[in-house]
N, C-alpha and C positions, 0 to 999 in steps of 0.2 A: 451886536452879534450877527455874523454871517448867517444864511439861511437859504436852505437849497432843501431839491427835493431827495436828492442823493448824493451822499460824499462817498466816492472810489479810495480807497485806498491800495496806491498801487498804479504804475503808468507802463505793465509790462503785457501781452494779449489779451489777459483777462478782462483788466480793469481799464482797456483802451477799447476795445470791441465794446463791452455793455456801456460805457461813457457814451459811444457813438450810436448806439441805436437806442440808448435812452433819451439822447439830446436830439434826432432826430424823431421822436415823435411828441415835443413840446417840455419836456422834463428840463427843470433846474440842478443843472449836477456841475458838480466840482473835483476833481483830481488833486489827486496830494500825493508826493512822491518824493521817497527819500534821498534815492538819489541828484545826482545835478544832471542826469539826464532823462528821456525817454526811449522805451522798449523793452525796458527789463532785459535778461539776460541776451537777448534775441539784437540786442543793440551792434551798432558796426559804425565804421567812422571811418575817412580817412587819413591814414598816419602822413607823416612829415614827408615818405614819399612817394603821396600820393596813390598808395594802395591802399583801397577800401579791403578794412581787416575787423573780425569778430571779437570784439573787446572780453566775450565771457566764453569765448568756446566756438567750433563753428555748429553754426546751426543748418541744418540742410534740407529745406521745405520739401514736403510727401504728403499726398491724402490722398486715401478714396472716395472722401465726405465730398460730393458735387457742391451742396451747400457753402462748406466750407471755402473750396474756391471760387465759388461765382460771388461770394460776399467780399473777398480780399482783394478779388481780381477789380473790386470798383476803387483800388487803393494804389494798384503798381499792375504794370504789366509781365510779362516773367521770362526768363530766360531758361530752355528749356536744358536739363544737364542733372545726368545719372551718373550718381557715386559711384565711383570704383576705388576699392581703399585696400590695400594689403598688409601684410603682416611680413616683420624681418624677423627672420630666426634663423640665428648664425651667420648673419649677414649677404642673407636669399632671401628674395620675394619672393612670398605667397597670395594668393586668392584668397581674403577670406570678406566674407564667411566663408566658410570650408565648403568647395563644392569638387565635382570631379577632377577639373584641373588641379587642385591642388592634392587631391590623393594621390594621383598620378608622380607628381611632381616629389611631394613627401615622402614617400614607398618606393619611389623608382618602381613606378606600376603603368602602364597599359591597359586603362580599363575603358572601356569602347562604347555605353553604353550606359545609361540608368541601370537596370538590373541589375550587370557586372559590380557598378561603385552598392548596390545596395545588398548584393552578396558581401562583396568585401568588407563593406562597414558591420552586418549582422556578424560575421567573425570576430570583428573586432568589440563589441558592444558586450560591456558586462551586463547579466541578466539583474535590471533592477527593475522591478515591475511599477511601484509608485517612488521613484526620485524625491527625498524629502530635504536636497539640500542642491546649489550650486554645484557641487561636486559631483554628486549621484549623479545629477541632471545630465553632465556633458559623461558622463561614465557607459552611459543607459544608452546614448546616442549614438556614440562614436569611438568611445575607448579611452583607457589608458594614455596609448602615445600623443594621441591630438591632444586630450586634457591636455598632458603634460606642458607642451611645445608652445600651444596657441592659450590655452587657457587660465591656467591654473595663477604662476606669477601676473600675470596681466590683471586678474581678480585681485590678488592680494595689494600689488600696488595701488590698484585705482579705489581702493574699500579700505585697504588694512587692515582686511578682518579673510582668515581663512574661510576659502568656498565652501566648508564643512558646516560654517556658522552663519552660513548667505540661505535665503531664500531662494529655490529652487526659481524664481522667475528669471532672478537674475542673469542666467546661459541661458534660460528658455526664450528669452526673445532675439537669443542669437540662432538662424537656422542651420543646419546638416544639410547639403545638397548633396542630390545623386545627379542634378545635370550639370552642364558648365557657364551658368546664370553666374555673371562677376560681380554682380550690382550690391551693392550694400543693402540695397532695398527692394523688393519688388513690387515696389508703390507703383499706381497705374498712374498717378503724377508725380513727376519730380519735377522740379524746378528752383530757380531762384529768382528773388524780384529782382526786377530791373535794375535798379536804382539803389538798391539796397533795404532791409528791413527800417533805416530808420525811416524813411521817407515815407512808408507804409504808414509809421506813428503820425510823421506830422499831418499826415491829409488825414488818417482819423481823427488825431483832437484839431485841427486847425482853428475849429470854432468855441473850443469848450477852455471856458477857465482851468487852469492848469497852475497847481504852487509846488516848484521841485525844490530842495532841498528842506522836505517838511515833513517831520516825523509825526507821525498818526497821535502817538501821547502827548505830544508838544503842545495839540493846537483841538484835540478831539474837544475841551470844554470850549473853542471860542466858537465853535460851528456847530447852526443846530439846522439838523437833518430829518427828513422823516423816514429816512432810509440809508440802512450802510453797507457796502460794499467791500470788503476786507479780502484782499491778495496777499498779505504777505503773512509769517509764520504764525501758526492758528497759539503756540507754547508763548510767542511774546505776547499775545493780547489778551490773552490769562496772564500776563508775569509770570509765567513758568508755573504755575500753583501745583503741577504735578509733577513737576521737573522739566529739564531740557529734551527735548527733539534731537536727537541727533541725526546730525546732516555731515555728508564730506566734501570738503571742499575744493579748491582748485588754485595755483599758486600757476600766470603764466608768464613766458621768457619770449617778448618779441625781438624778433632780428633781422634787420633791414640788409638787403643781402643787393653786390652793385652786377646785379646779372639778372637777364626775364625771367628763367626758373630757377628753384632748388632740388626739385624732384621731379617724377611722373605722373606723382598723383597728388589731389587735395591732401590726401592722410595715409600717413603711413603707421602703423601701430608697433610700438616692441615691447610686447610681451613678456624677453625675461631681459634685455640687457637696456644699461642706462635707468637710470632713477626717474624719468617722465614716461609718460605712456604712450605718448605718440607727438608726431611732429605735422602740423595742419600747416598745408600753404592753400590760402582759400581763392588765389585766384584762379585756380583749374576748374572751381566753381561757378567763380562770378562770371568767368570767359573773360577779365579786362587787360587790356594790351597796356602795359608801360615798361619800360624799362628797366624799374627795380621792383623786385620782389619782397616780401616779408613773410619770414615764419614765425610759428608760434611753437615752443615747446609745454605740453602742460606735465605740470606735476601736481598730482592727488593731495592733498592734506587735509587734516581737523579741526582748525581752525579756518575763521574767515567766512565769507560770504556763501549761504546755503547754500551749495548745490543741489546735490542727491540725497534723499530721505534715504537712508540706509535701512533696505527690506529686510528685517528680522523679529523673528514674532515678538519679541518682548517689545521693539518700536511699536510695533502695531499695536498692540494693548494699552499703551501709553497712550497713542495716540487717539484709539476708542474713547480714553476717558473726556480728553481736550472733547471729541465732538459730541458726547453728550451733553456737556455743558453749554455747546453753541447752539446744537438743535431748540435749546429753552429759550434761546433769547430771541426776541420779538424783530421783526425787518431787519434781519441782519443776515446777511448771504458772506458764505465760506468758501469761497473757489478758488481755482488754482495748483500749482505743485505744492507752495509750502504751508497754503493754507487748508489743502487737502492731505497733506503729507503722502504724495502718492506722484513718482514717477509719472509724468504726463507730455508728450510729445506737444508742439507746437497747434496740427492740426486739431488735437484731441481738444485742448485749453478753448480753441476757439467757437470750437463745435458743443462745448457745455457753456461755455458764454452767451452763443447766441440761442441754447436752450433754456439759459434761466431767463432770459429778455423776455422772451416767449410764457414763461409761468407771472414774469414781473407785470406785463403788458396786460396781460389779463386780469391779475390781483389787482391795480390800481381801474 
């Protein structure tokens, strides 16, 4: 039998940051991963030509955690590039998130000023004092007609579940601008690495035994660990004993196009027309010069590969139960989106990663 001080389960931020600073201070650890590659969803490659493209979706790096990039930064260096993403409705760009230019633009308005766009939107804002759903949420904020236009279809296809039955966070980490900020984010870094996120994986495991196409229950009796590290969904390593998780997934259409662009921006989003949610060309991101380009159309589905915990209190209670049953069990760490069932940004993942290193480092 195999014998480590730590089995990762999982080769996606999580379980590739605590691999690398557990292996860097003497630790015996091993990686196991289901799929045939490394990164996790965060993975990129490139295609037949020759555009490095986001296999699971584009990922767009942002943090204000200083920690968090000076530990990555010793993995790739980065290219510095602020999202700007719009929204088609009726086949016109818009800004969004919704900021002044786009009221202006929307309203056939003139509003000159923060105050002016935060008079106008107070007009338009139904009085809902605690938003207890996706709906309420962008109701409270901005009104009726944005719901309607920018919001509302856009929730339903990418969920398939009406914003009425969504958790209010859902729009809530979309923001309302009164100035004319175009950025998708107003992260005080944005970037992308250099080289791409997979290159990021190979300098973190370079040195760490690594078995990809190896499923956790396949091989959990031939490896004995003194420690386990579980990334992926918290419902498969109970067998479901409470039922399924449910997650929505992502079904996507690449298309090698014989021109440099297809659009103006990385992403464009639509909202209510066309069955995908939006159309990603991520070299506006990467900045790389070639000749052909490639897009991605996604489209939402139920099946398939977890993406999104879908925030709805009855998940959430479900998912309370899965983690009472983990908190009992002895050196066994739950991190992650699916193993936390919890919406979690890239910087966020990294930055609880190199948190628990820090509780691990001390307990041994």
């Amino acid at each position: 039998m195999e014998r480590v001080d730590y089995l990762i389960v999982g080769a996606g931020f999580a379980g590739s940051v605590l691999a690398e600073r557990l292996h860097s201070i003497g630790k015996k650890v091993l990686v196991i991963e289901k799929r045939d590659h490394i990164g996790g969803n965060s993975f990129d490659y490139h295609d037949e030509a020759e555009v490095l493209v986001h296999k699971y979706g584009p990922h767009y790096f942002r943090t204000e955690y200083e920690e968090v990039k000076s530990y990555l930064s010793r993995f790739t260096e980065w290219i510095p590039h602020e999202y700007i993403i719009k929204a088609s409705i009726k086949e016109r760009l818009y800004s969004f998130p919704i900021n002044r230019n786009t009221l202006n633009q929307f309203f056939g308005l003139s509003l000159k000023n923060e105050e002016e766009a935060k008079e106008f939107l107070d007009s338009k804002k139904e009085k809902i004092a605690d938003p207890k759903n996706a709906e309420e949420q962008v109701l409270a904020l901005a009104g009726k007609e944005i719901y309607e236009a920018f919001f509302k279809n856009y929730t339903i296809k990418q969920w398939g579940i009406h914003p009425t039955d969504l958790d209010a966070s859902i729009t809530a980490r979309i923001p309302i601008r009164t100035n004319t900020d175009e950025r998708y984010f107003g992260t005080s870094f944005q970037a992308m690495p250099k080289e791409g996120y997979h290159k990021i994986f190979e300098n973190m495991l370079k040195d760490i035994p690594l078995k990809l196409n190896t499923d956790f229950n396949q091989v959990k009796e031939k490896i004995g660990y003194k420690k386990l590290i579980y990334t992926g969904p918290i419902d498969a390593f109970f067998n479901y004993r409470f039922g399924k998780l449910p997650y929505r997934s992502l079904h996507f259409i690449f298309k090698t196009l014989d021109k440099e662009y297809f659009q103006d921006y990385s992403q464009v989003n639509y909202p209510n027309e066309h069955d995908y949610t939006r159309i990603v060309e991520i070299k506006h991101a990467t900045h790389q010069k070639c000749p052909k380009t490639t897009i991605v159309e996604e489209y939402p589905k139920d099946e398939g590969e977890p993406f999104y915990p879908i925030p709805r209190k009855q998940n959430k209670e479900l998912y309370k139960q899965y983690q009472k049953v983990a908190e009992k069990l002895k050196n066994t760490y739950f991190i992650g989106r699916l193993a936390q069932y919890k919406y979690i940004n890239m910087d966020q993942t990294v930055k609880s990663a190199l948190d628990l290193f820090e509780k691990l480092k001390d307990e041994d």
